[in-house]
C-alpha positions in Angstrom: 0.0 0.0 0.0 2.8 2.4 1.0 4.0 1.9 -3.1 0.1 2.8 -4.3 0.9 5.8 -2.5 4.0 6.7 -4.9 1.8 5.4 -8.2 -0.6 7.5 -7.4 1.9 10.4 -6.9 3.0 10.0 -10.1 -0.3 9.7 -11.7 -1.6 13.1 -10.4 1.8 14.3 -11.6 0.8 13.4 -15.3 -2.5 14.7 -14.8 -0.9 18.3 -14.1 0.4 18.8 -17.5 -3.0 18.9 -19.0 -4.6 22.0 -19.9 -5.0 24.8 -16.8 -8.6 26.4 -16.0 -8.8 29.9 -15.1 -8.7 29.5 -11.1 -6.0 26.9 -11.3 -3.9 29.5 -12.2 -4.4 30.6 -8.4 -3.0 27.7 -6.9 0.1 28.2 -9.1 1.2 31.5 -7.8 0.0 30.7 -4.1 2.8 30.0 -2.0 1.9 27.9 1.4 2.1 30.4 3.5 -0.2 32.6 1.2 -2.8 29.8 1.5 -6.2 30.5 2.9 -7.5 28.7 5.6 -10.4 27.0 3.5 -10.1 25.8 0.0 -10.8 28.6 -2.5 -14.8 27.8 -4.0 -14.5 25.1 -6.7 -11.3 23.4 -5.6 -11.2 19.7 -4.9 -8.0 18.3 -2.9 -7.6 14.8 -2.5 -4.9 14.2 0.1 -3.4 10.4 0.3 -0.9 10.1 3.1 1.5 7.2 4.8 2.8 7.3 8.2 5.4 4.6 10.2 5.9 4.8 13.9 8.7 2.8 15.5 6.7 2.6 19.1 10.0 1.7 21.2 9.1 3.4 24.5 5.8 4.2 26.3 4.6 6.7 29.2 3.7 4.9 32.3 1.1 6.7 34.7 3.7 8.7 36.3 4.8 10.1 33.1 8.2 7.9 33.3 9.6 6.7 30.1 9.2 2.7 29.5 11.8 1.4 27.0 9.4 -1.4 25.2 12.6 -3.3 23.7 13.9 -4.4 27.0 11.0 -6.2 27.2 11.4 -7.5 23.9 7.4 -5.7 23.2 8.7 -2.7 20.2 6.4 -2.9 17.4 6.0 -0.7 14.2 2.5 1.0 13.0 1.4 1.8 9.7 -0.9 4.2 9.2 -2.7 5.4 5.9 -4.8 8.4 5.5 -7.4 9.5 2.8 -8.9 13.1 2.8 -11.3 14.8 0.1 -12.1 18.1 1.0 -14.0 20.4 -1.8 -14.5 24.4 -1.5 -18.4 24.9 -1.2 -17.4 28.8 -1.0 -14.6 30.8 -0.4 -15.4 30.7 3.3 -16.8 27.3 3.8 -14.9 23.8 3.1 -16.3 20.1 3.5 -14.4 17.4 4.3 -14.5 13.7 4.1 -11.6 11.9 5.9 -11.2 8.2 6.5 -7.9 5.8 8.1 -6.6 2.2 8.4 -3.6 1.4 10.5 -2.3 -2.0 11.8 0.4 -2.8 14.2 1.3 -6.7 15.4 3.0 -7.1 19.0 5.1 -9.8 19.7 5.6 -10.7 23.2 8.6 -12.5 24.7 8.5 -16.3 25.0 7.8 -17.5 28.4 9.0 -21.1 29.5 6.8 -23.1 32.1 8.4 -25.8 34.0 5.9 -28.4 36.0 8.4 -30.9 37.1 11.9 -32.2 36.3 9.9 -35.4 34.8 8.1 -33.8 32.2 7.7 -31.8 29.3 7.9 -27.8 30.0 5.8 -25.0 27.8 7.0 -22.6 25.7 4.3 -20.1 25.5 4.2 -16.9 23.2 2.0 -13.9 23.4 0.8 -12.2 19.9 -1.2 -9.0 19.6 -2.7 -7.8 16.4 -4.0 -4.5 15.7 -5.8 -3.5 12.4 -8.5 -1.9 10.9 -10.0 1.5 10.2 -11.1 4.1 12.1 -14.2 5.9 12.2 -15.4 8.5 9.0 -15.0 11.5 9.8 -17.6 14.1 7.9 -16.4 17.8 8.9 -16.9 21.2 7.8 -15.0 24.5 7.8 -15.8 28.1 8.1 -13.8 31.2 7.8 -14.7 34.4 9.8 -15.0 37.3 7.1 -12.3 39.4 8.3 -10.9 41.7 5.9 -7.1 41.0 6.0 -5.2 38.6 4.8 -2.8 39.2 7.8 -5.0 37.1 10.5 -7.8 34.1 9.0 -9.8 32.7 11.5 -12.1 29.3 11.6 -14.5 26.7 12.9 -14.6 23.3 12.7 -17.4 21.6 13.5 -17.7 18.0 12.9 -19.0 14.6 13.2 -17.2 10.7 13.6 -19.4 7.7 12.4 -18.2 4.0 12.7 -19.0 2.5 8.9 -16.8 -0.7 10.1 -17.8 -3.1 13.0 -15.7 -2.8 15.8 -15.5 -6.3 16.9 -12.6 -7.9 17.2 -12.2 -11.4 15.2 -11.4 -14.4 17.1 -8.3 -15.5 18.2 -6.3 -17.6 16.3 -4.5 -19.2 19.2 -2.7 -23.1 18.7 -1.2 -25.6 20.6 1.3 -28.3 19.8 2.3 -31.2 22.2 5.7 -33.2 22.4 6.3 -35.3 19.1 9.5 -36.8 17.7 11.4 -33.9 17.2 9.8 -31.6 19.7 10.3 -32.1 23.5 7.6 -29.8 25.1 4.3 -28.0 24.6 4.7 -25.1 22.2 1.2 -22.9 23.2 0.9 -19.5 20.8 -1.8 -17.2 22.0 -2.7 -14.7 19.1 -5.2 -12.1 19.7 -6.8 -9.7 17.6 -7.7 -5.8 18.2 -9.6 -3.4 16.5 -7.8 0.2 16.2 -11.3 2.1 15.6 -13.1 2.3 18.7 -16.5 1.7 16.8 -18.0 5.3 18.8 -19.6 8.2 17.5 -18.5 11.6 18.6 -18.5 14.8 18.0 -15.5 16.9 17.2 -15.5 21.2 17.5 -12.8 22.8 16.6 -11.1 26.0 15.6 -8.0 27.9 13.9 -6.2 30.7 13.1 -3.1 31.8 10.9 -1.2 35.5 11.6 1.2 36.7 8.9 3.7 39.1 10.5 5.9 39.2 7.7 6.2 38.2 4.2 7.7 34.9 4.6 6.9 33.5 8.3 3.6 32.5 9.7 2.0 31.5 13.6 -0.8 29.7 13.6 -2.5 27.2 16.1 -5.6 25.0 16.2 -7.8 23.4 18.8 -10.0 21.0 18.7 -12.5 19.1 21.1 -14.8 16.2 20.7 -16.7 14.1 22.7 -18.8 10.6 22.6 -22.6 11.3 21.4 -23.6 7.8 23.2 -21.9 4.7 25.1 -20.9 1.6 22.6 -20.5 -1.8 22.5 -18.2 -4.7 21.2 -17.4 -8.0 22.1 -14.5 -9.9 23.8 -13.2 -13.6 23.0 -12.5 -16.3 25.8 -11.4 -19.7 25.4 -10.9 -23.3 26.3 -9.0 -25.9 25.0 -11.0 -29.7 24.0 -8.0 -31.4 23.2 -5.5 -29.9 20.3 -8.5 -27.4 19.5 -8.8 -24.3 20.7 -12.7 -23.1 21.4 -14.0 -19.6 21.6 -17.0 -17.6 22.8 -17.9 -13.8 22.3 -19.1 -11.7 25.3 -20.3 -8.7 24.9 -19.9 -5.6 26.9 -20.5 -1.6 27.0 -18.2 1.3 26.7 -17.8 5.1 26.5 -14.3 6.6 24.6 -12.9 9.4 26.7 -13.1 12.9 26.1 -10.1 14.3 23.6 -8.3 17.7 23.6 -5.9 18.4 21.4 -4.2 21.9 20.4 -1.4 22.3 18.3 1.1 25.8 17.4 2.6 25.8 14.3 5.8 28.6 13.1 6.4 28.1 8.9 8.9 29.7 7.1 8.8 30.5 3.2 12.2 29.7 2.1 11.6 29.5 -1.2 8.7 30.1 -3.6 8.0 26.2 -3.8 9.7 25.3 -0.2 8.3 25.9 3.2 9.9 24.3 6.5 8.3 24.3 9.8 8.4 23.4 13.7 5.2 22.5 15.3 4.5 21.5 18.8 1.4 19.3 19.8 -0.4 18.1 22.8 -3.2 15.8 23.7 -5.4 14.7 26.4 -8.0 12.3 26.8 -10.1 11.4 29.6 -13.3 10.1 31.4 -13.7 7.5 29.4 -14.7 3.7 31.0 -15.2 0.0 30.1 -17.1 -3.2 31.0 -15.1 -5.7 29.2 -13.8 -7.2 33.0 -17.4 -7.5 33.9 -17.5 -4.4 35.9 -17.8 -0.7 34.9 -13.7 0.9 35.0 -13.0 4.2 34.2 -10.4 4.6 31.2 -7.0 6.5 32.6 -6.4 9.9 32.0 -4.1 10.1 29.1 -1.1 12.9 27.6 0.8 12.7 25.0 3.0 15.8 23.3 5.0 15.8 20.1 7.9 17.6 18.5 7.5 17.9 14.8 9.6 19.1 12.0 8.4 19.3 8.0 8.4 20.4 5.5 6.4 20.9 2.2 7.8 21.2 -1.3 5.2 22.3 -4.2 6.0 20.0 -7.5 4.0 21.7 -9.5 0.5 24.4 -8.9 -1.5 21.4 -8.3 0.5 18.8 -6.8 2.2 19.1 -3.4 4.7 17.0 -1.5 4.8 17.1 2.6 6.7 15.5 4.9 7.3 16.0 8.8 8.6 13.8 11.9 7.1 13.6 14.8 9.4 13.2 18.3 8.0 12.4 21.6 8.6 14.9 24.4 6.2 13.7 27.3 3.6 11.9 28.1 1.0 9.7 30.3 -0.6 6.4 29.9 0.3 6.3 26.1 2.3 5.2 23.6 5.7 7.1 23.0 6.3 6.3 18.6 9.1 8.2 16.5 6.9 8.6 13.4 7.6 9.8 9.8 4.7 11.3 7.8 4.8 11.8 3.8 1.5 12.9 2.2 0.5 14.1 -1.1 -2.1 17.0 -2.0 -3.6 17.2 -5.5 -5.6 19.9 -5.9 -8.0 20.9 -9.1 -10.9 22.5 -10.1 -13.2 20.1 -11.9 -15.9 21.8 -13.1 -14.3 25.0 -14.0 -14.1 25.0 -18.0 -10.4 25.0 -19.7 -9.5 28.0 -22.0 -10.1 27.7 -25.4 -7.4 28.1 -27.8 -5.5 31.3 -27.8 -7.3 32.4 -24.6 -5.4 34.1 -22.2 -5.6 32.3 -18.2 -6.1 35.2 -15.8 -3.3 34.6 -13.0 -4.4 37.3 -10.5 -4.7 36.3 -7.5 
């Protein structure tokens, strides 16, 4: 999937050398840090993207950093993204967004010794996470203020799980002394849903100062929020001879409540290259389970990031970004090193192309 990605890049690439329409002509002298906070009316971005995370380390409640590969627990997550947003108005943007990540877990083997006399167990522990999460339909509105120096907007927004949230069975399996094996080899292999199968509100909002010519400041904030309590289903097991045999129980939940802010300084190096250092923090809380059997509220969880990126612009329509991602601090979460490379092609697909000999305005 993470080579679709690349095709595709080069696809939209091709597609640029076709004829321009008046308003793409826009896009081409817009630098990033020229760019509106909404998509200009007309314009249709489509906006692929691939992210790895090496999670070697993890926050533990007291905000003390866990390194995962002593315990022999580091795992890598891939993440994919797909956005369409379209430009209703110059002040009002839609947005469709939708993302599948897996990770697998491998735990250390353990060894189980009954007696001197017989056979021991060698016992491994297998997580797997996978699936998407949950479509996200979202708006955006610009405040009408007239400067270009300061933009400001609202987010408002919506989650909906499209994908169960149940977790297949396990896919555990046992095999017992033979010929060439002395003990019991037992591999317990679970499986995890990523999306958390809720729907939630989300309201957010933004805003972009331009000081000078080349550097920007701009932050975002954004809060959402279950609209109801959910439910999925866990897997137990027993074991009728070499088989393994499962049963579902259900059970209720409620996600926490997520804020998450973000402050953003971009530089303009260059007409088609723009750098920038970004700081962001999240928090999530009051959420609780039932999957033990009794109701348990979810830990309070913090996570903040370092990021560096930049973006380069190929061509007027098609742009290249890329940032890292460093954890600073945290609680109760994961601690991943992640690199992000996306890809925005942006159009306007029902303007009509310039006949022959007609001049394309470029004014901005």
């Amino acid at each position: 999937m993470r080579y679709s990605i690349l095709l595709y890049c080069l696809f939209l690439t091709a597609l640029t050398l076709n004829a321009q329409t008046f308003n793409d002509s826009i896009l081409v002298n817009e630098r990033k840090i020229d760019r509106p906070l909404t998509l200009h009316k007309g314009q249709l971005q489509f906006n692929p993207a691939y992210e790895i995370s090496i999670i070697s380390k993890e926050y533990d409640n007291n905000g003390n950093n866990i390194n995962l590969a002593d315990k022999g627990t580091a795992s890598v997550l891939h993440k994919y993204f797909f956005e369409f947003s379209y430009g209703i108005l110059d002040f009002l943007q839609a947005s469709i967004t939708l993302n599948y990540a897996q990770r697998g877990e491998r735990h250390p083997n353990y060894l189980l010794v009954v007696s001197s006399t017989e056979p021991y167990f060698d016992i491994t522990y297998f997580d797997d996470y996978k699936g998407f999460e949950g479509l996200y339909l979202g708006t955006v509105t610009k405040l009408p203020l007239k400067t270009k120096k300061v933009e400001i907007t609202f987010s408002p927004g919506f989650y909906i799980p499209v994908f169960s949230n149940n977790p297949r069975a396990p896919e555990n399996s046992i095999s017992f002394p033979s010929g060439s094996q002395t003990f019991t080899k037992i591999i317990y292999h679970n499986n995890h849903m990523i999306g958390n199968g809720s729907k939630a509100i989300k309201i957010g909002t933004s805003a972009i100062v331009r000081p000078v010519i080349d550097f920007s400041i701009s932050a975002k904030v954004n809060y959402s929020s279950p609209i109801s309590e959910s439910k999925s289903i866990s897997w137990i097991h027993h074991l009728n001879g070499s088989t393994f045999i499962y049963d579902e129980i259900p059970y209720k939940y409620l996600i926490g409540n997520t804020l998450d802010y973000e402050i953003n300084l971009a530089y303009q190096a260059i007409s088609w290259f723009n750098v920038s250092l970004s700081w962001y923090h999240k928090k999530t809380s009051s959420g609780w389970s039932e999957i033990t059997g009794f109701r348990i509220g979810s830990p309070e969880s913090k996570l903040s990031l370092l990021a560096i990126g930049y973006e380069i612009k190929a061509t007027g329509k098609l742009w290249i970004n890329q940032f890292m991602d460093i954890p600073v601090s945290g609680k109760n979460q994961l601690a991943p090193y992640s690199i992000y490379l996306g890809i925005s092609y942006n159009l306007f697909p029902f303007d009509k192309k310039p006949k022959p000999g007609q001049i394309v305005n470029s004014i901005n």
